[in-house]
C-alpha positions in Angstrom: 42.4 2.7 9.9 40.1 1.0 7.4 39.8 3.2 4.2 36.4 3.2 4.8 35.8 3.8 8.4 38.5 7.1 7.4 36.3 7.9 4.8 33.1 7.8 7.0 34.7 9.7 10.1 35.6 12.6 6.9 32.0 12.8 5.8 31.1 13.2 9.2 33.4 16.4 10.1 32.6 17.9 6.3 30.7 21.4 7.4 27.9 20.1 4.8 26.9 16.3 4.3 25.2 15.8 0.7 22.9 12.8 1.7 19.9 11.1 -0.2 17.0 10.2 1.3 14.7 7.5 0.0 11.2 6.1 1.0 9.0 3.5 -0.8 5.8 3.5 1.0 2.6 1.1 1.5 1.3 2.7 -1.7 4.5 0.9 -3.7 3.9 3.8 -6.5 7.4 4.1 -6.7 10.8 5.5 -4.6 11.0 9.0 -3.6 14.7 10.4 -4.0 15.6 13.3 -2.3 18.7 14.6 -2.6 19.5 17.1 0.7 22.4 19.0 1.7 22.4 18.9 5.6 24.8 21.8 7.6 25.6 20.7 11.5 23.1 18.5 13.6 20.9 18.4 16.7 19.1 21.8 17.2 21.6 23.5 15.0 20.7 21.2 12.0 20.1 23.1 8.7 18.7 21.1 5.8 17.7 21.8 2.1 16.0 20.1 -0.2 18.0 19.7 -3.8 16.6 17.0 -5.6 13.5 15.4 -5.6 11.8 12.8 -7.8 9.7 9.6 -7.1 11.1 6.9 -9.5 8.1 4.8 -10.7 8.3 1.0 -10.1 7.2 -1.5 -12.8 3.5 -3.4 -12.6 5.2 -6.5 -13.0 7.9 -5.5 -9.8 5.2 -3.7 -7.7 3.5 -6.6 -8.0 5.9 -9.3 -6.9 6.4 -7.0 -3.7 2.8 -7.1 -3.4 2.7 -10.9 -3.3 4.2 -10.8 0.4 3.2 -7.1 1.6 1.6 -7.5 5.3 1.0 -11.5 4.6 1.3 -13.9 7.3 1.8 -16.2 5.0 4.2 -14.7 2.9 6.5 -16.9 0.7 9.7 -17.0 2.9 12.0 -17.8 -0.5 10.1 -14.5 -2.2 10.9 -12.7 0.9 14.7 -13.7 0.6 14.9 -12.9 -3.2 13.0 -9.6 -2.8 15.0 -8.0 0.0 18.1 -8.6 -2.8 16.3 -7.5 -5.4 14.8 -4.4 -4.0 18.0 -2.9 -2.7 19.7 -3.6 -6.4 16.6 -2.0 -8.1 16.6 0.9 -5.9 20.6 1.3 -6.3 19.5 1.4 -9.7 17.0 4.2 -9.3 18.9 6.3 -7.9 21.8 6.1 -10.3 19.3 7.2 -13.3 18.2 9.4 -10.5 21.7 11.5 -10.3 22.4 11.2 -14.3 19.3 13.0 -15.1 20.4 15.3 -12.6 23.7 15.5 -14.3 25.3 14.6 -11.0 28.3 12.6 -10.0 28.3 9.6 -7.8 31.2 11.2 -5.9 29.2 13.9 -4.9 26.7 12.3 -3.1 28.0 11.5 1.1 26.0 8.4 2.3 22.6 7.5 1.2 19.8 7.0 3.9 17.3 4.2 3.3 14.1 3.5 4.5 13.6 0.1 2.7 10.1 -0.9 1.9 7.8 -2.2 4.8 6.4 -5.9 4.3 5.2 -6.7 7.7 4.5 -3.9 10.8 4.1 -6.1 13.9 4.0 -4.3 17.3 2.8 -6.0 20.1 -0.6 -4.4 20.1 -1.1 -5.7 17.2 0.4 -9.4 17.0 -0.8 -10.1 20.8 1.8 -12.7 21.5 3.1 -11.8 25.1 6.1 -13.5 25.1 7.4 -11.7 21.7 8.5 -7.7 21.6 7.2 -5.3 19.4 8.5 -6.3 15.8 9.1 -4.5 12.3 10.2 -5.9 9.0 11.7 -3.4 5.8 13.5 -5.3 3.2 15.9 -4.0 0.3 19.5 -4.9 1.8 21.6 -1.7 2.3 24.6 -3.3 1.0 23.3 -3.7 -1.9 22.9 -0.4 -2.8 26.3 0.4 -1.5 27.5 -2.0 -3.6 25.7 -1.4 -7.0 26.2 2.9 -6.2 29.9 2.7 -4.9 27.9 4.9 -1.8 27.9 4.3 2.0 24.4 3.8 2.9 22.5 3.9 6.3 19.7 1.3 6.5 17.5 -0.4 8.8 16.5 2.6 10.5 13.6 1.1 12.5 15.3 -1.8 13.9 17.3 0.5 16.5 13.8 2.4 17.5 12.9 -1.3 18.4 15.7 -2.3 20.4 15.3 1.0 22.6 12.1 0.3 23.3 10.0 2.1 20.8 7.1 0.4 18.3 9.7 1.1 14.9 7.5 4.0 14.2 6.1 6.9 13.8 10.1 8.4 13.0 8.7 11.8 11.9 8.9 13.1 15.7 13.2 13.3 15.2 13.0 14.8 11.8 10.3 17.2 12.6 11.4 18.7 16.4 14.9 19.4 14.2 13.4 21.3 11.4 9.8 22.4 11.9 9.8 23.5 15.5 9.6 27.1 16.3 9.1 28.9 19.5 6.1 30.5 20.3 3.8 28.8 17.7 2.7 25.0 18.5 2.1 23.1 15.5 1.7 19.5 14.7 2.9 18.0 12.1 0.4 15.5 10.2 1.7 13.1 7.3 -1.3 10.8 5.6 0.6 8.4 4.1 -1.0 4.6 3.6 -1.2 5.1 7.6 -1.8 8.8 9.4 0.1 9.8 12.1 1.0 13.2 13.5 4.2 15.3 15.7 2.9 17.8 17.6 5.4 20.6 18.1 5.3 22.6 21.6 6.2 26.2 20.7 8.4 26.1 23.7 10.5 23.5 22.1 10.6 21.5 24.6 11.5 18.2 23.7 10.6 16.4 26.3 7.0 17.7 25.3 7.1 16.3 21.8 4.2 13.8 20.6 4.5 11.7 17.6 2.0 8.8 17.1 -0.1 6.7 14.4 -3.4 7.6 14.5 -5.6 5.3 11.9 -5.6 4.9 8.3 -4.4 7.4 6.1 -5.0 6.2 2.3 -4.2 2.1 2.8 -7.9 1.1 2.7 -8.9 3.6 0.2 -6.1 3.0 -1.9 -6.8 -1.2 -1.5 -10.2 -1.0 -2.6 -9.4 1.2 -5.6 -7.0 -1.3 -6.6 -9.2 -3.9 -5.8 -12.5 -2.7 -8.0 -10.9 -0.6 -10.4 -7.9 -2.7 -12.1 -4.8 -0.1 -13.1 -5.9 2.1 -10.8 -3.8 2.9 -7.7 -5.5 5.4 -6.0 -8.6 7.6 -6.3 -7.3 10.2 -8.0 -9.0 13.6 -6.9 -11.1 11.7 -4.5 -13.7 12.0 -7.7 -15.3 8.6 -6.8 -15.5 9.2 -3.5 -16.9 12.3 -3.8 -19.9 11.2 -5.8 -20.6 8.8 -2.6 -22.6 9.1 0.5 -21.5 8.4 4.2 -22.8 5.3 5.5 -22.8 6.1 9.1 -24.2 2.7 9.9 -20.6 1.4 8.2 -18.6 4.2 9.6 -19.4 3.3 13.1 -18.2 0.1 12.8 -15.2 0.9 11.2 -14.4 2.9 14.2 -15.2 0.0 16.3 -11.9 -0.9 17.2 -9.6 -1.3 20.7 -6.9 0.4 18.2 -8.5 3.7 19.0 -8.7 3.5 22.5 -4.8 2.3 23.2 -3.2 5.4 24.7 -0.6 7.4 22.6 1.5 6.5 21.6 0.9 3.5 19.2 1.2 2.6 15.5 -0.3 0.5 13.3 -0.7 -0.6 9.7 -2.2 -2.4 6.8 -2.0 -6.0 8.6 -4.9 -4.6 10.9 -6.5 -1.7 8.0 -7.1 -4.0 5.1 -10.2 -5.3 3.1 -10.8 -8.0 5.4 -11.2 -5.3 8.3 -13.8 -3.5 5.5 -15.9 -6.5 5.1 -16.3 -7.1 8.4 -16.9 -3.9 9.6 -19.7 -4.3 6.1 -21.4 -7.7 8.1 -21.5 -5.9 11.3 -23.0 -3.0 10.0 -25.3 -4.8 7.2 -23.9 -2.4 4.8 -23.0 -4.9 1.9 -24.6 -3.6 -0.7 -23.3 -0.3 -0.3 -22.3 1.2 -4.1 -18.3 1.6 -4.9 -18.5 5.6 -4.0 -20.4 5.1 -1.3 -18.0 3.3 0.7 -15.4 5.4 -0.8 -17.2 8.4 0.7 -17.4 6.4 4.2 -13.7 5.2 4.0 -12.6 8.8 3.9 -15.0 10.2 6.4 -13.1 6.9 8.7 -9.5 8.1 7.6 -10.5 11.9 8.6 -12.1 10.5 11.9 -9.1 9.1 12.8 -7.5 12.3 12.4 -9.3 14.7 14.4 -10.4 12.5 17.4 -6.2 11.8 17.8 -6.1 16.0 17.7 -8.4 16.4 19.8 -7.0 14.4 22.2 -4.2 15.8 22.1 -4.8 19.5 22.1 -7.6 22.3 23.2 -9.4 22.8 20.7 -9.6 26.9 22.0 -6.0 27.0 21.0 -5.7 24.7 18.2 -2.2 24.5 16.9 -1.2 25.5 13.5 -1.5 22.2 10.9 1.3 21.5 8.3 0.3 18.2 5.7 2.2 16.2 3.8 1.7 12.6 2.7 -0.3 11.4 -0.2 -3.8 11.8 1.4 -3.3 16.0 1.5 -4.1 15.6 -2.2 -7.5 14.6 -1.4 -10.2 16.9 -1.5 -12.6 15.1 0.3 -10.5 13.9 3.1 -9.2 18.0 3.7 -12.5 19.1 3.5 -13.6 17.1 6.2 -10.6 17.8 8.4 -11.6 21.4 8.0 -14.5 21.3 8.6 -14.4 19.4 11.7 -11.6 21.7 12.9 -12.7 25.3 11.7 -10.4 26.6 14.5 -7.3 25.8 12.9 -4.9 26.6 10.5 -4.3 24.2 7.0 -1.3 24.1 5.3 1.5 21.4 3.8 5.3 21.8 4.7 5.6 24.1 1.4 5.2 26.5 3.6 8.3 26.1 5.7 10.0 25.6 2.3 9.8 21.4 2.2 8.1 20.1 -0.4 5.0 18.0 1.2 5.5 15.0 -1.3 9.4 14.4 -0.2 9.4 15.1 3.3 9.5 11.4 4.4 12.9 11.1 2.3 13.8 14.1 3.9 13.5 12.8 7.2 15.4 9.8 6.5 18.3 12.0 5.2 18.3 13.8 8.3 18.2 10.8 10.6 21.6 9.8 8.9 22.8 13.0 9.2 22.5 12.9 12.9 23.9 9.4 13.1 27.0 10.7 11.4 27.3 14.0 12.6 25.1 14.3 16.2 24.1 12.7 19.3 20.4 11.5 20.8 18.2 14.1 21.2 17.1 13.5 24.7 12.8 13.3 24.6 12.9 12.2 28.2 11.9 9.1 29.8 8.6 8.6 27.8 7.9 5.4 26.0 7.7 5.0 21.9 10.7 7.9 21.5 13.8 6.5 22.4 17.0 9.0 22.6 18.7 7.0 20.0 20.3 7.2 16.6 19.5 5.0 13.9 20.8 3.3 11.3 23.1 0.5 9.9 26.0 1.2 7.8 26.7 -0.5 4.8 30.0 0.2 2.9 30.2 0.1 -0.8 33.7 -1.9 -0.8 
């Protein structure tokens, strides 16, 4: 048997699996690292989070990632060089990752990549009949094998694809394995650059489960911060948008959209959500001349709308589930506050509260898809469409 295929087939009967996680999101702040040790699989899974840190990138490399991120027109060479060049610069990462951990290379199992998203293209979005559904994260996997001397799982999305599914939202695995629990319904809501949410049936029944995109999370807010306020990333706070006034005028056409009406589920990203879909919601809406807060004000009201029309589609709002966050955009006070207030029936929290820290919980779940591609079978979510009863993941060896 080939040394490494023995070595993967050992990992996979070990009674604990020390795996990393990783995620670099539409944000590009940096790479999350979480370091998990994962006990059994499927329904049986136990998982716990070591590690974590989010590794900062570079100006001068975020913004050469930048240069092709959800471009049509992307250069196709800078797209070849970067999906090289990402997968050695995150190998790097997470080496200075274990040393100031004071861990070993040879403790670590497998490493689970996510890879960084450059171009999301399902077919509700690209509108080309005669092409599937279509998703593109670059940072070759066996290049961090490679430059780590670690097996790494990669390309998780493309498998979701093949099966049927958009390539996203992936939460819905992760979060029917670790966060359901019976007798409580819950959903599960992650605003990241886009928002999407799992809800979990308290009867745990997985054929029940619900996982979609449901708008813009922090993408456009996060764009136009960039855009007007140079070294910014982000509106820290939400200060400047707090200072700002709704523009219902612009928020109604922001919401003007077929993407809201497609039934769930359906996913989406900054190649529909960008500052061209501001401005011309802005001409529509004769809103041009709206102030920098104010249309930071209305771009969170829009994110937060997303967000409760999708929940209350989804559940009665008599016996509104229990709401665990995570994501970037649960650190916005604004945006919260809304979603409270719209939902006064429910219950706030982040997955701190089931002992995950909020800020690593998309490494997690990347760590625990590769767990059960090593160690566990499909789940079986029935016969619906957007969640195959697949595992995921390619496997790159290190020699």
């Amino acid at each position: 048997m080939n040394r490494n295929i023995a070595k993967l087939y050992q990992i996979a009967q070990k009674t604990e699996r020390k795996i990393i996680g990783l995620m670099s999101g539409t944000s590009m702040d940096g790479l999350d690292i979480a370091l998990c040790a994962c006990k059994n699989s499927g329904s049986e899974t136990e998982i716990k989070l070591l590690n974590f840190i989010t590794m900062p990138y570079q100006d001068d490399f975020r913004a050469d990632v930048k240069s092709i991120f959800s471009r049509k027109d992307a250069d196709l060479e800078k797209v070849c060089l970067l999906n090289e060049l990402i997968g050695v610069k995150h190998a790097e990462l997470i080496v200075q990752a274990l040393n100031r951990w004071n861990i070993s290379v040879d403790e670590i199992d497998v490493i689970a990549s996510h890879g960084q998203t450059i171009f999301h293209a399902p077919k509700s979005l690209h509108g080309h009949d005669d092409y599937p559904n279509a998703t593109l994260q670059i940072g070759d996997g066996d290049h961090i094998a490679v430059n780590t001397g670690i097996i790494t799982l990669s390309d998780f999305r493309q498998k979701h694809l093949a099966a049927g599914g958009e390539g996203a939202p992936l939460a819905v695995y992760g979060d029917y394995l670790i966060f359901s629990k019976a007798d409580e319904d819950r959903i599960m809501l992650n605003i990241g650059g886009i928002a999407n949410f799992t809800y979990l049936p308290g009867d745990k029944d997985a054929a029940k489960v619900f996982s979609t995109d449901v708008g813009p999370g922090n993408t456009l807010l996060d764009q136009f911060i960039q855009r007007k306020y140079p070294g910014e990333y982000y509106d820290k706070d939400g200060l400047k948008a707090k200072s700002g006034t709704l523009s219902q005028e612009l928020l109604k056409e922001l919401l003007n959209n077929d993407f809201f009406v497609i039934d769930f589920p359906k996913t989406t990203g900054p190649e529909l959500f960008n500052l061209k879909y501001l401005q011309n919601a802005q001409e529509r809406s004769n809103t041009l001349n709206l102030s920098n807060e104010d249309i930071l004000a209305t771009l969170c009201h829009f994110s937060a709308r997303g967000i409760i029309d999708a929940i209350e589609k989804t559940v009665k709002l008599s016996a509104m589930p229990k709401i665990f966050m995570s994501g970037g955009g649960m650190h916005n006070p604004l945006l919260v506050d809304i979603l409270k207030s719209a939902l006064p029936n429910a219950s706030f929290n982040t997955t701190q509260a089931l002992e995950i820290d909020p800020d690593a919980k998309e490494a997690v779940l990347f760590a625990l898809l590769a767990n059960e591609t090593l160690a566990g079978n499909p789940i079986d979510f029935g016969k619906r469409e957007g969640v195959p009863s697949v595992c995921m993941g390619k496997i790159s060896f290190p020699q």
